[in-house]
LOMAR-699754 format. One record per residue: y, x, z of N, C-alpha, C, O in turn; residue in three letters. Coordinates in pm, whole numbers, plus 50000, padded with zeros to 5 digits. Layout:
N
YXZYXZYXZYXZALA
...
REM end
This chain:
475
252201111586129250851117086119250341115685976250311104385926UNK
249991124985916248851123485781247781121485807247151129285878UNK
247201109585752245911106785744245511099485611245991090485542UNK
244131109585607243121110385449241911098185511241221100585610UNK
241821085485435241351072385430240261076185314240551074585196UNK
238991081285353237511082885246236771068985273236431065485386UNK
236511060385141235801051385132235011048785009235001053784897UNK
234451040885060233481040484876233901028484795233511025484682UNK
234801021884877235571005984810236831005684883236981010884993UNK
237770998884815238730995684896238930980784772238600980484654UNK
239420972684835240030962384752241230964284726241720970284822UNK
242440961384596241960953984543241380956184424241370947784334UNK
240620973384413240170977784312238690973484263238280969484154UNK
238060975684385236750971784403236370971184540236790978684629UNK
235180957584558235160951484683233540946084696233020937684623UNK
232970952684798231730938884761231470936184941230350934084987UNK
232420936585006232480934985128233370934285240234530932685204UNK
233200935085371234050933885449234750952285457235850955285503UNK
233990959685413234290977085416235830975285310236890979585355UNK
235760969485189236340973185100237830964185162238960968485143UNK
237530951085236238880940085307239460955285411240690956485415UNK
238810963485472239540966685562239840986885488240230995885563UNK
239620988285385239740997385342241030996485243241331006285174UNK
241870983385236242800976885193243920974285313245130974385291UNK
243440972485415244430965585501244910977985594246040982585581UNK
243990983185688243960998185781244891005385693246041004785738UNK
244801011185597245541019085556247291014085511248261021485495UNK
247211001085502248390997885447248970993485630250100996885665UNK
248330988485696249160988385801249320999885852250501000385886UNK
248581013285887249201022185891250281029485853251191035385912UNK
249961027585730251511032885658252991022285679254121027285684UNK
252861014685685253791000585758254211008785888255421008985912UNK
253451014985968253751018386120254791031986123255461036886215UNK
254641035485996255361049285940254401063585936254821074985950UNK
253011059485915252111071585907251981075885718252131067985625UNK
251671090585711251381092385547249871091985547249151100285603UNK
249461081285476248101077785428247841076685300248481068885229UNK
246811084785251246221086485133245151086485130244481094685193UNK
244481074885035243281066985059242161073084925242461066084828UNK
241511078784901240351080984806239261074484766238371073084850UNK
239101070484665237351063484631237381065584491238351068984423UNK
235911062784444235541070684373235861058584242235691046384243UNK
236341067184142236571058184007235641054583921235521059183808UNK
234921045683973234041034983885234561032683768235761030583747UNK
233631032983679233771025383524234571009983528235311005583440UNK
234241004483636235070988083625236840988683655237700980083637UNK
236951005783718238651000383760238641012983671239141020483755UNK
238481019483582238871026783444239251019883341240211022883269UNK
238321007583322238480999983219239200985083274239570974583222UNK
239180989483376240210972383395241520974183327242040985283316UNK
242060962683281243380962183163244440960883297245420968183289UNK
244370954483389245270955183503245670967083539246860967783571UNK
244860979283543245580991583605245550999583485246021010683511UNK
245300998983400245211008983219246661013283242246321025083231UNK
247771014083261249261020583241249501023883378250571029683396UNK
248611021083509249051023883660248041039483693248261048783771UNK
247001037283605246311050283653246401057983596246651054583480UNK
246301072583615246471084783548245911099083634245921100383756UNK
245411109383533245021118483602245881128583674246681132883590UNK
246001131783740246971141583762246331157883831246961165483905UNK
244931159783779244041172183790242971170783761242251160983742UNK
242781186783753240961186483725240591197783829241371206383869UNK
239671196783856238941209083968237451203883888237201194983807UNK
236491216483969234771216083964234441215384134234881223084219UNK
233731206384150232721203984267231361211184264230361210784192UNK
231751218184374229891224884373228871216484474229271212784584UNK
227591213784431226641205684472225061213184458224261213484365UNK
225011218684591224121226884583223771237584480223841248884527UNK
223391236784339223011246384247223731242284115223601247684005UNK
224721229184156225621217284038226991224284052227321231584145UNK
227661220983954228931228983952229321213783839228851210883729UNK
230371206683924230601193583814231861192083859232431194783965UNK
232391183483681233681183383666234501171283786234001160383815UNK
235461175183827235861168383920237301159883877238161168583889UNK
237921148783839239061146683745240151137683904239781127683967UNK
241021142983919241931136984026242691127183981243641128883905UNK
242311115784029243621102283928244101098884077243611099684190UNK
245381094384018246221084184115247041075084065247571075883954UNK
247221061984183247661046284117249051048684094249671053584188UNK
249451046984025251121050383977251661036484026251501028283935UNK
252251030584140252901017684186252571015684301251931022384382UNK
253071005084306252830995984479253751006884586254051018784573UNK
254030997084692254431007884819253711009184926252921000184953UNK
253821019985006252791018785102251901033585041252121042484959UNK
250611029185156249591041685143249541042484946249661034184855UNK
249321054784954249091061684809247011059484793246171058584882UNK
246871059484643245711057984611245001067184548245211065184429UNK
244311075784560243361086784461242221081684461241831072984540UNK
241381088584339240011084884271239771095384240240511104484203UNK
238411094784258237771105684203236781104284110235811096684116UNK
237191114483997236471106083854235611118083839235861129683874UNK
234201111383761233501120883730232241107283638231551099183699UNK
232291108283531231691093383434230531098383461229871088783501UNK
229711110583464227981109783493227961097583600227531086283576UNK
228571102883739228091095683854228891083783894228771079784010UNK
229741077283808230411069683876230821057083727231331045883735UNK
230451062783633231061050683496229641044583487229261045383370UNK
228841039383557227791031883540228351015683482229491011083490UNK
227381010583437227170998983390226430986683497226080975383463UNK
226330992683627226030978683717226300969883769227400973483813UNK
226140957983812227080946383843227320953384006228230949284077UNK
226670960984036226850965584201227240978384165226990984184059UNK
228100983884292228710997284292227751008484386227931020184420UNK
226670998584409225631007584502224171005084411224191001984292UNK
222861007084493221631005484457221081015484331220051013184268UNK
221871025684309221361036884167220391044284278220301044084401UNK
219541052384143218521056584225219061066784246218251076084254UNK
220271070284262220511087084267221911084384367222851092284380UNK
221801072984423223201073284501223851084484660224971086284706UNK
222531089584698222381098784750223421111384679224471114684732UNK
223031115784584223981126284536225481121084443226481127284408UNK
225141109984429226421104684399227481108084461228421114184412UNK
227321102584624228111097684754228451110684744229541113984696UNK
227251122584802227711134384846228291139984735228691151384761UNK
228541136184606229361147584524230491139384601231151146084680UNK
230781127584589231851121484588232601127084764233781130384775UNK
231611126884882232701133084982233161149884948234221153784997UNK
232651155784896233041165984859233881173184798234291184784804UNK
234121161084716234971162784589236601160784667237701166284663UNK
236001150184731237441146784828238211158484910239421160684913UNK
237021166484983237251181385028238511187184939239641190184980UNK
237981188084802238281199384664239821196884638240661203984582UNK
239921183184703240481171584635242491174984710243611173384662UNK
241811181284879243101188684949243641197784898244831196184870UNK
243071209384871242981218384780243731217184667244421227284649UNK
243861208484582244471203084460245391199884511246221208484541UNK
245571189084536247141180084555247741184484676248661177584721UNK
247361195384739248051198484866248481195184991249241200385073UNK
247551181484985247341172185130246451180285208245241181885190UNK
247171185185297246221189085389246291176485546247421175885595UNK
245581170585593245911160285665245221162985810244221169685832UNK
246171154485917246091157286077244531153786060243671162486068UNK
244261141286039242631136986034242371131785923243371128485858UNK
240891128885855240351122585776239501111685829238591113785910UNK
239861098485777238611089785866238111082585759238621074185684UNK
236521089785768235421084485673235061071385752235361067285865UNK
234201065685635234021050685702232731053285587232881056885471UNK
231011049585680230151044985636229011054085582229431064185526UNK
227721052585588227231066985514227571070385385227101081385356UNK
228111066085310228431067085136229441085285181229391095885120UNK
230111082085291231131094485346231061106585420231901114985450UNK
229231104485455228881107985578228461125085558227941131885646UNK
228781129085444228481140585447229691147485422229611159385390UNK
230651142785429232081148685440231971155685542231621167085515UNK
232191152785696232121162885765230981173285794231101184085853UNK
229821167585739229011178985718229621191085646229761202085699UNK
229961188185528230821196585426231901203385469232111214585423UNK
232511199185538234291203585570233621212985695233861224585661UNK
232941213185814232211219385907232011232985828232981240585830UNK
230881237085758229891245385683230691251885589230711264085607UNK
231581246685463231871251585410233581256485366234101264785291UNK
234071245385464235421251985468236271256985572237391252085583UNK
236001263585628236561270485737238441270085755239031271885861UNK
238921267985657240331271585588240961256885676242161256685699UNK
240331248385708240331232385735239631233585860238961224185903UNK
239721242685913239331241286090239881233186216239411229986325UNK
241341230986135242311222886229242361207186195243001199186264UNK
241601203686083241241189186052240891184286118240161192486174UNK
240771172586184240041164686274238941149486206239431141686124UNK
238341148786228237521138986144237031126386225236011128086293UNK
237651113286227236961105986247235661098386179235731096386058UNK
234451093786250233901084586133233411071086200232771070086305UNK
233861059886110233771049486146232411046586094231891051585994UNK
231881037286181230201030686166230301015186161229971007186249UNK
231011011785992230650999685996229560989686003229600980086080UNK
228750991785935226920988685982225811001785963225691010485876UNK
225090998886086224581013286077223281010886055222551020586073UNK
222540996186005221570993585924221691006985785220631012185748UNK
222581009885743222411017885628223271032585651224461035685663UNK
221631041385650222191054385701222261063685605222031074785653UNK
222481064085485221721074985398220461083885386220381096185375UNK
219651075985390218291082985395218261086185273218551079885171UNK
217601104185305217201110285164215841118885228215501120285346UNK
215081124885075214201135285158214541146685174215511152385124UNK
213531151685265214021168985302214731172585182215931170385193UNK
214481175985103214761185185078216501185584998217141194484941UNK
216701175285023217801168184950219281180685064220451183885044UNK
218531182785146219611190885225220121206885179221131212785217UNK
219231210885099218941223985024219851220084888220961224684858UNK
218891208084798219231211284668220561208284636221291215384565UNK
221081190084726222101188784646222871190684782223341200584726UNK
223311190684876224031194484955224001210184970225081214085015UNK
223311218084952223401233784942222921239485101222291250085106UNK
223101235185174222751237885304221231247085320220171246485258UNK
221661255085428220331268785445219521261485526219651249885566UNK
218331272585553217601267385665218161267785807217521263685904UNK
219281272385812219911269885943220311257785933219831249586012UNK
221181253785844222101241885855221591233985853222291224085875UNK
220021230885829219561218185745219291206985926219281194785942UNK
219171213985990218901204286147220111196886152220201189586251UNK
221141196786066222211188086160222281170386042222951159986051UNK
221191175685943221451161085907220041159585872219871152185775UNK
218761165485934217501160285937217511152986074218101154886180UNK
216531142986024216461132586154215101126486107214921123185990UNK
213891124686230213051115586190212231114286052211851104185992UNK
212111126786024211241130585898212081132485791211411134985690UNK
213091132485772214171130285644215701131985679216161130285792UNK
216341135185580217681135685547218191125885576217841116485505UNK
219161122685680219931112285731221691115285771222141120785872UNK
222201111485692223551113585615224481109785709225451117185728UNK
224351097285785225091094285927224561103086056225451106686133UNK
223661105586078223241112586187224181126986181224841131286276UNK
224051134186020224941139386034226731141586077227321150086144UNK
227201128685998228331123986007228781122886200229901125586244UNK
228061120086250227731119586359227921131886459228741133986548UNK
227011137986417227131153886484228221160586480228891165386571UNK
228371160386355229761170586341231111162986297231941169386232UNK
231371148886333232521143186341233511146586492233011149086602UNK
234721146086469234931148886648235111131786715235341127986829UNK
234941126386624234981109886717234481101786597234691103986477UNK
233671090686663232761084486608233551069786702233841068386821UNK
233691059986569234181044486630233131034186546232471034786442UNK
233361024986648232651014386530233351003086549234241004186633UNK
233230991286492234430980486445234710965886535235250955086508UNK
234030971886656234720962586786233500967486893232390972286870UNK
234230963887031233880973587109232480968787140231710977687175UNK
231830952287133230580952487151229360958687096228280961387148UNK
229980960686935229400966686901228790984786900227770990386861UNK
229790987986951229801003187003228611004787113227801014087124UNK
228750991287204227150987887312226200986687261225190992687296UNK
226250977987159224760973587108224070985687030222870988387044UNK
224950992886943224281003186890223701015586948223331025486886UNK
223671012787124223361025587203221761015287229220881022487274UNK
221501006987217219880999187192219201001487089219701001686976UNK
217791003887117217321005586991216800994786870216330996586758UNK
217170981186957217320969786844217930968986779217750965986661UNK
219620973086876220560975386702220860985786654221960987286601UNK
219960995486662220541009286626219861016386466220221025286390UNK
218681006286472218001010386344217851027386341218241034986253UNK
216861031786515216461044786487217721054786567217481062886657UNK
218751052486522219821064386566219901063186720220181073686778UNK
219721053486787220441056686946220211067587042220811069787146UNK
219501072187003218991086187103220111096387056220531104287141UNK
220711096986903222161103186852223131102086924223721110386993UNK
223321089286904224561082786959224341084387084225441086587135UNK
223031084687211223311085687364223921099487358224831103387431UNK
223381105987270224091125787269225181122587279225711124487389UNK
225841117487190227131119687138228221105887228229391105087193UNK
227861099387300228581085687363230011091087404230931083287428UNK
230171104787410231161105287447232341108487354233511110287389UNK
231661109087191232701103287059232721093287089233951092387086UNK
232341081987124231851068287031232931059187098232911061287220UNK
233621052387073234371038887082234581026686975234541027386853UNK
234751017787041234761001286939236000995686932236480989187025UNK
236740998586790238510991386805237590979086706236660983586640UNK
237860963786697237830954186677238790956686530239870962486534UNK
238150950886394239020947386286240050938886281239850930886373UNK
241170935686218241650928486191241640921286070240510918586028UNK
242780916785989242760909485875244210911685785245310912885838UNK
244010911785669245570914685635245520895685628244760886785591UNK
247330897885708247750882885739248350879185575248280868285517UNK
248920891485528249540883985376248400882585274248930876785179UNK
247260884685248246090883785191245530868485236245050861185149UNK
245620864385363244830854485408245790851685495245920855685611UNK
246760841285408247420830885500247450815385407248160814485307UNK
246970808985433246780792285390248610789385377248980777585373UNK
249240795985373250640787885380251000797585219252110795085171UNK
250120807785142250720812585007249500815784921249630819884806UNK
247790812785005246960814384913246770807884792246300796584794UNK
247100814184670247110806584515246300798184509246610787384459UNK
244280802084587243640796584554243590782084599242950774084532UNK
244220778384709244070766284763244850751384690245920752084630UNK
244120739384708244650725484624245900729284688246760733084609UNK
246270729084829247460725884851247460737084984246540738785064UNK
248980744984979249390753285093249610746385197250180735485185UNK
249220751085325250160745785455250070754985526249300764285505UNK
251180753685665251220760385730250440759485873249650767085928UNK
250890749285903249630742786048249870726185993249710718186085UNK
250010723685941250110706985870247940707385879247230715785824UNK
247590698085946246320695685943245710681985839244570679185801UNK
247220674385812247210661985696246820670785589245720668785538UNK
247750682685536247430692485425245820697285428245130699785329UNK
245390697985579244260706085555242820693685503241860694485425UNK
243280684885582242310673485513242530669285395241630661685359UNK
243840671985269243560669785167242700684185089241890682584999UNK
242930692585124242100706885078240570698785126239620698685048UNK
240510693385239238640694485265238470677485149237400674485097UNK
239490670685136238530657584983238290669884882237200671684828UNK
239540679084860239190685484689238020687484755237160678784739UNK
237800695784818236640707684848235160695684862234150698784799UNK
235160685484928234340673384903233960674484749232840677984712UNK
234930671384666234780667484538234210676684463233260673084394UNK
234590688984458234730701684398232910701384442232210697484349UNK
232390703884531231100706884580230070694084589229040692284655UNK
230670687284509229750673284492229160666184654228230658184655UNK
229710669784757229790656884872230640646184916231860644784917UNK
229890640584944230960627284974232450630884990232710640285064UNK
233460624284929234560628484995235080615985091235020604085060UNK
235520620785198235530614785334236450621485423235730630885455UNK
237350622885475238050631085550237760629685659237740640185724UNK
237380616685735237380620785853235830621985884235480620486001UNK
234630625385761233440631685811233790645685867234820649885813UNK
233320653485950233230667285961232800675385895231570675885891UNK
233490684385821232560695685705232770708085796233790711685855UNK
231210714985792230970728085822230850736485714230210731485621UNK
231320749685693231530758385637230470770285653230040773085765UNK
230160775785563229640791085572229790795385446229710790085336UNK
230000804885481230700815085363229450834985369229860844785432UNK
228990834985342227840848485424227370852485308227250844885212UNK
227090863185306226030872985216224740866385294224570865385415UNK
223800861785177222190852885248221160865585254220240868185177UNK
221500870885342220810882285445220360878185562221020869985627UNK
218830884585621218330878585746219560881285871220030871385927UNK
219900891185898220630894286000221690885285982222310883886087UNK
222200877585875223250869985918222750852685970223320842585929UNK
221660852686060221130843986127220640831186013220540820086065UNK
220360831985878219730822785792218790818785806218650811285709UNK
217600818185887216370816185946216590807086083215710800486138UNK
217920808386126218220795386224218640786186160218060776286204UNK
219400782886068219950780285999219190767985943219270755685953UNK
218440776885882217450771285794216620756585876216200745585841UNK
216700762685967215580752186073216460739286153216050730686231UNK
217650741586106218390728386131219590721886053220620715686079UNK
218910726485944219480723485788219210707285791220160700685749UNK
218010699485837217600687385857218540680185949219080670085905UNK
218830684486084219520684986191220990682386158221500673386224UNK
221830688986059223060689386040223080675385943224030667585944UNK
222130673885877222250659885774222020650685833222420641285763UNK
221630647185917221500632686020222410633886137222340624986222UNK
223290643886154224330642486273225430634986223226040628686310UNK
226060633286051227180626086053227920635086047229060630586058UNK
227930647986033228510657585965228000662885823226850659785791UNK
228720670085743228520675085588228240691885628228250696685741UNK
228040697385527227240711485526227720719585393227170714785293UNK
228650731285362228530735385267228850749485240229860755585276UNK
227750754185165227590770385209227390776185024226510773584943UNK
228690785185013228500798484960228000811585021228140816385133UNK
227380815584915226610833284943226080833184809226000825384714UNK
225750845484843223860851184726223040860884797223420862284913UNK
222070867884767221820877184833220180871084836219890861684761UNK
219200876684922217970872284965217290859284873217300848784938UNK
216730858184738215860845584700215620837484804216320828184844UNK
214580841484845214090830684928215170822885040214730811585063UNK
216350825385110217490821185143217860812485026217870800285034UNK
218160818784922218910812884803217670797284736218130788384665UNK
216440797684773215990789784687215530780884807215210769484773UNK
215400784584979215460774485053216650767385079216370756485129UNK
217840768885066219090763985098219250754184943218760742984952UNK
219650756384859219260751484744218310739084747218680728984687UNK
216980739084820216320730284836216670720384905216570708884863UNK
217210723785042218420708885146219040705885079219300694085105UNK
219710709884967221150706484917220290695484823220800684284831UNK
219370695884754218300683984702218060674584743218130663284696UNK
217630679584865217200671984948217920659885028217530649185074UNK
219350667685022220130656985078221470656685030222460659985095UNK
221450651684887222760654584815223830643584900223340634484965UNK
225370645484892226710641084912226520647985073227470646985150UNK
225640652785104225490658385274225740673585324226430677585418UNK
224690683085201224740693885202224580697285005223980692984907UNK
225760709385051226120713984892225810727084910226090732185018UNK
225160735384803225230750684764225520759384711224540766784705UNK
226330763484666226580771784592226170787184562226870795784615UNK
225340790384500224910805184492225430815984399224860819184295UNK
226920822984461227330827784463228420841184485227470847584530UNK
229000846184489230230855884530231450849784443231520849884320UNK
232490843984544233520835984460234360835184538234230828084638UNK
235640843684506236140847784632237650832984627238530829784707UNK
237320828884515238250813784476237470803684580238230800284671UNK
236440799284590236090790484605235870797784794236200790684889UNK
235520806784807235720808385005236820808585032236910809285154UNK
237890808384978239230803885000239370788585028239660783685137UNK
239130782484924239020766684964238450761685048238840751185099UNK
236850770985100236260766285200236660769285322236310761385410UNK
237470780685362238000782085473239100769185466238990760385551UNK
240230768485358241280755485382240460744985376241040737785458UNK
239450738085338239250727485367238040724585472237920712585495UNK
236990734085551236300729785628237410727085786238550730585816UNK
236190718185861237340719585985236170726986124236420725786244UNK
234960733986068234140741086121233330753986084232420748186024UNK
233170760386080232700777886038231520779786142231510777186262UNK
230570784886064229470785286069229000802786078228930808785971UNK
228700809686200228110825386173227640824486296228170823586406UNK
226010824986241224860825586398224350838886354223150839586328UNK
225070849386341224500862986362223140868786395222830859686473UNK
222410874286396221510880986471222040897086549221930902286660UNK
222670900886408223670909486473224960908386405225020900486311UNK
226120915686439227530913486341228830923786424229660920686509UNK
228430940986334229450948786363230880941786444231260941186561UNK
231450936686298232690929586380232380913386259231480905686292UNK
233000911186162232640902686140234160899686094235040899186180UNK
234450897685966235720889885950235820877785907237000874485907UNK
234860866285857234700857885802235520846885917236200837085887UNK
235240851786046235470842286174236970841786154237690831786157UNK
237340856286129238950858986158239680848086041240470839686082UNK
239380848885906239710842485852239930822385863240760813385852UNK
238330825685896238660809285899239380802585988240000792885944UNK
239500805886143240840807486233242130806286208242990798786254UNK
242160817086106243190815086044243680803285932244790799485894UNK
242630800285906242530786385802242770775385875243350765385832UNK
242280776985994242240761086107240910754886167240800744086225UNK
239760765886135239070764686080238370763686261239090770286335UNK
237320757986329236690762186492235670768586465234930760986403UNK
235160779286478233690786686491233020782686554233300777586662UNK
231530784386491230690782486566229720794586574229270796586462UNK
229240803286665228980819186637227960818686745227740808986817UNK
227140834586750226390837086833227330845086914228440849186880UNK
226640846987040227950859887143227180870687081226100871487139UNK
227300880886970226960889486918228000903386895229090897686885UNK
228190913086885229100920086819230610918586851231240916786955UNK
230950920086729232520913186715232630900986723233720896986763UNK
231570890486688231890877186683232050872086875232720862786918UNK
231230881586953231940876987083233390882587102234290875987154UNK
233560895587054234980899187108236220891087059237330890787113UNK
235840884686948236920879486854237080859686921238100852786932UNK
235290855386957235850839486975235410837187074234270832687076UNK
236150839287200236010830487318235430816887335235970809787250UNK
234750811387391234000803087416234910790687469235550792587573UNK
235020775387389236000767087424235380762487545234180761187567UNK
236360760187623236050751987772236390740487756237430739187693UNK
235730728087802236370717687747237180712787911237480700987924UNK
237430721888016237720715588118239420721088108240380714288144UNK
239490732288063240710733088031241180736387885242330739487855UNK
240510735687829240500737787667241240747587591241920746387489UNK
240850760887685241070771887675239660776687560238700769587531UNK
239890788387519238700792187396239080791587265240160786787231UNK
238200796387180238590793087012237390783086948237570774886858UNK
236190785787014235270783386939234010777887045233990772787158UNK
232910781986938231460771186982230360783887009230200791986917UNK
229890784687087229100797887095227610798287168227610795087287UNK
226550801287118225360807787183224760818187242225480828187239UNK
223580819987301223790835287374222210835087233222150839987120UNK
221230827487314220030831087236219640826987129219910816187075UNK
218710838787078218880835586889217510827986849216390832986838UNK
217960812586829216700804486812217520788886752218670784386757UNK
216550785686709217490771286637217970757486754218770748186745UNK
217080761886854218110749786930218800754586995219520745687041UNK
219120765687040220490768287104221460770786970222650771487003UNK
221270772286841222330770686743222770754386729223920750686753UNK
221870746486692222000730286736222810724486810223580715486776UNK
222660731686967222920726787035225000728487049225930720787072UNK
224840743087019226320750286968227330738186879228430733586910UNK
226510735486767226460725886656227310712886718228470709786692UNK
226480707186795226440690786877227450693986952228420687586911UNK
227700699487028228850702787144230440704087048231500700987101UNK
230370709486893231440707586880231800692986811232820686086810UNK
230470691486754230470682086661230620665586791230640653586766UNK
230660670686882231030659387004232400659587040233000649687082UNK
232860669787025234560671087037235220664086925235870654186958UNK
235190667386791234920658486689235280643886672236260638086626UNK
233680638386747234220625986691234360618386875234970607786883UNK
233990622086955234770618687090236380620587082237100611687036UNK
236700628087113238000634487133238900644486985239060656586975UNK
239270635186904239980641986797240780648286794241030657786719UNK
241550641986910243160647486965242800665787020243310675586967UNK
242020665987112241630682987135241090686887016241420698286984UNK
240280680586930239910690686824241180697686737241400709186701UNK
241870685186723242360689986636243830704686708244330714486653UNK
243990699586827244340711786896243730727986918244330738486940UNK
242500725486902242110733386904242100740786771241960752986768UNK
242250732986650242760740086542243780745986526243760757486483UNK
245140738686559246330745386541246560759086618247320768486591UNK
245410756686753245910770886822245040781486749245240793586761UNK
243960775586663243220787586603243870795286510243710807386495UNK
244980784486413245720787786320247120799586388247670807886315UNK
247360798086491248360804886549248130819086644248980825386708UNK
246650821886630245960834386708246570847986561246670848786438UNK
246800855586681246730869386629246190878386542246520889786573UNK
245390877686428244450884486389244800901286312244070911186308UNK
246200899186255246750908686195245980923986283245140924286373UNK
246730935786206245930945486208246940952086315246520963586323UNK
247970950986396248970955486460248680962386578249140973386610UNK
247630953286662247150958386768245760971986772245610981286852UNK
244950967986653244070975386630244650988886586244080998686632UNK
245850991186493246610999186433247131011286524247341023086497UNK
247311002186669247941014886810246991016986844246971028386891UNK
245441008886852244491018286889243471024686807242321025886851UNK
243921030686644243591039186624244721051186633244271062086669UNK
245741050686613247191058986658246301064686743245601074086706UNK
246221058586895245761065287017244531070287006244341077587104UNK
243581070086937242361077486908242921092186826242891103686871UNK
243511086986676243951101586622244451106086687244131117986689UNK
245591102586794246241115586916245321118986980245671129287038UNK
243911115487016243661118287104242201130887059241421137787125UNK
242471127886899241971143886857242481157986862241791167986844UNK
243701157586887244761169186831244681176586956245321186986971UNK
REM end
């Protein structure tokens, strides 16, 4: 099967998320399975000028993109190496050689995106991929199938999936944004007005022939209008695109037995993992102690990733006799209340305010607890990882984080993890205490319960046949 992979990140070019981990992995396990995948995103100024790919990239065309009343240069590069799925970019330095530390937030990212799915269109055309399906992922993509619908008829037999990794962010633009830079008449303009304005997934939506999102709870929750942020009355139209395949993880990216970044590799050796949690003690200025308990969080400091529970038993975690230590950035006020416990109760709780993808490596090898009280959470890979580290969760039943961590039983000590239903600080506490009682009661199951975390499935293998069985089940 050919399949065209549209994203706005993929690692390991550029990444500022869990979109860009699985815009790296999906495609390469696909192509592993024996599918032709060719992956597109748009060539930022940071992977033009990176000295790492300067002799791997090269253009190999030029076309013009039309954009409503815009007619712009369109430059086709591809990664010259590696095996596996193939890589294209789409270059164009007005909209894409910016100077920002983020690859999003311009005030014009609206017509950015849409030159950029478009271009991808132009992009078949050129290099002569014409492919069974295309699966966009996210609104940055979402006007691809608007585009391919309306204006290319030639591509009728394409099939288009689009994946809805968080649907907090829909592409909102104004009216009129459907005319000028998308080109669209007054007929066309209803399929991506929504709710007073231009809405770029709603479109994506309409005229996709299947719509997934990134584990199956989440495919439920987004038919509510708590987690739907507005769209569910779309999505009830359309329920009969919509399905939830669960992410995986690339296992050679994130395995503790070859990550560079860690003091010391192991494989399920848990002696190894308690010398990773002294560095990681030391390294983060808390006590070093091995047999204290260190909890982990690793999160973008965003409300939805439950920081407001958090917050309220930040006191709670420093008088239990367990340690506390959390990378992120994101949200000030997160960043300058967390910051403040860590004051408050130095060798107990440490902070770090950052994106450091060295140092959440160490924290997955050296905590022996993981920390994600969601409010909501598409799928969530942070869990997958630390599992894989050795790591026990402690999570809300939310999203992916229920599909992914079963709830430990301590009567047969079946489960992965520590889990809550309601979102409030003493049922996170209480989540907290229950493991942190396994702990220091019973070491012998804890630490069982690590090795079997370390030995769970996470790879992309299973998820991989059930997108197979979705693209067959466009044709």
């Amino acid at each position: 099967m050919k399949i065209l992979f549209a994203a706005s990140e993929a690692a390991p070019f550029v990444k500022t998320g869990g979109l860009g981990d699985v815009a790296l992995a999906l495609p390469k396990a696909l192509s592993a399975a024996g599918h032709e995948v060719k992956i597109f995103i748009p060539l930022y100024g940071r992977i033009k000028n990176d000295p790492r790919y300067k002799d791997k990239l090269g253009c190999i065309a030029e076309t013009n993109t039309r954009l409503g009343w815009r007619n712009q240069y369109t430059g086709i590069w591809k990664y010259k190496g590696g095996k596996g799925p193939e890589y294209y970019f789409i270059d164009n330095e007005y909209y894409f050689a910016r100077d920002g530390k983020s690859i999003y937030g311009d005030y014009d990212d609206g017509e950015r995106f849409a030159f950029f799915s478009r271009a991808v269109i132009e992009a078949m055309g050129v290099t002569g991929f014409v492919p069974d399906v295309i699966h966009c992922n996210d609104w940055q993509t979402a006007a691809l199938p608007v585009f391919l619908r309306r204006f290319y008829p030639q591509y009728g037999g394409v099939k288009v999936l689009f994946t809805i990794h968080n649907i907090e962010y829909q592409g909102k633009m104004p009216c009129d944004f459907a005319g000028d830079v998308m080109g669209l008449d007054g007929g066309d303009t209803g399929t991506v007005e929504y709710d007073g304005c231009v809405n770029l997934m709603k479109g994506a939506i309409v005229t996709s022939d299947a719509v997934s999102t990134v584990s199956e709870t989440y495919a439920e929750q987004i038919l509510d209008p708590f987690y739907s942020h507005g769209l569910h009355s779309i999505l009830a139209e359309n329920r009969y695109k919509l399905s939830g395949i669960v992410n995986g993880i690339d296992t050679d990216v994130f395995n503790p037995a070859t990550d560079r970044h860690l003091y010391m590799n192991y494989v399920s050796s848990l002696e190894k993992k308690r010398r990773n949690k002294v560095f990681l003690q030391e390294k983060m200025g808390l006590k070093p102690d091995e047999n204290v308990p260190l909890i982990a969080m690793v999160s973008r400091l965003v409300s939805h990733k439950g920081l407001d529970i958090v917050e309220s038993i930040l006191d709670g975690i420093a008088s239990s006799g367990a340690q506390l230590a959390l990378l992120g950035s994101g949200d000030s006020r997160f960043e300058q209340s967390f910051s403040d416990a860590a004051r408050r109760h130095p060798g107990k709780i440490a902070v770090c305010i950052n994106f450091d993808p060295e140092l959440a490596s160490q924290m997955y090898a050296g905590a022996d607890m993981f920390l994600m009280p969601s409010l909501s959470e598409h799928c969530g890979l942070s869990q997958l990882i630390a599992m894989r580290y050795g790591c026990v969760p402690i999570v809300r039943e939310t999203g992916g984080l229920k599909d992914t961590v079963p709830a430990y039983d301590p009567s047969d000590h079946s489960g992965s993890g520590f889990t809550f239903v309601d979102y409030n600080g003493g049922e996170l506490f209480y989540a907290v205490k229950r493991c942190l009682d396994l702990y220091f009661g019973d070491r012998k199951a804890f630490e069982e319960l690590q090795k079997h975390n370390i030995k769970l499935d996470f790879s992309w293998k299973k998820s991989v046949e059930k997108y197979v069985s979705l693209y067959d089940s466009l044709k």
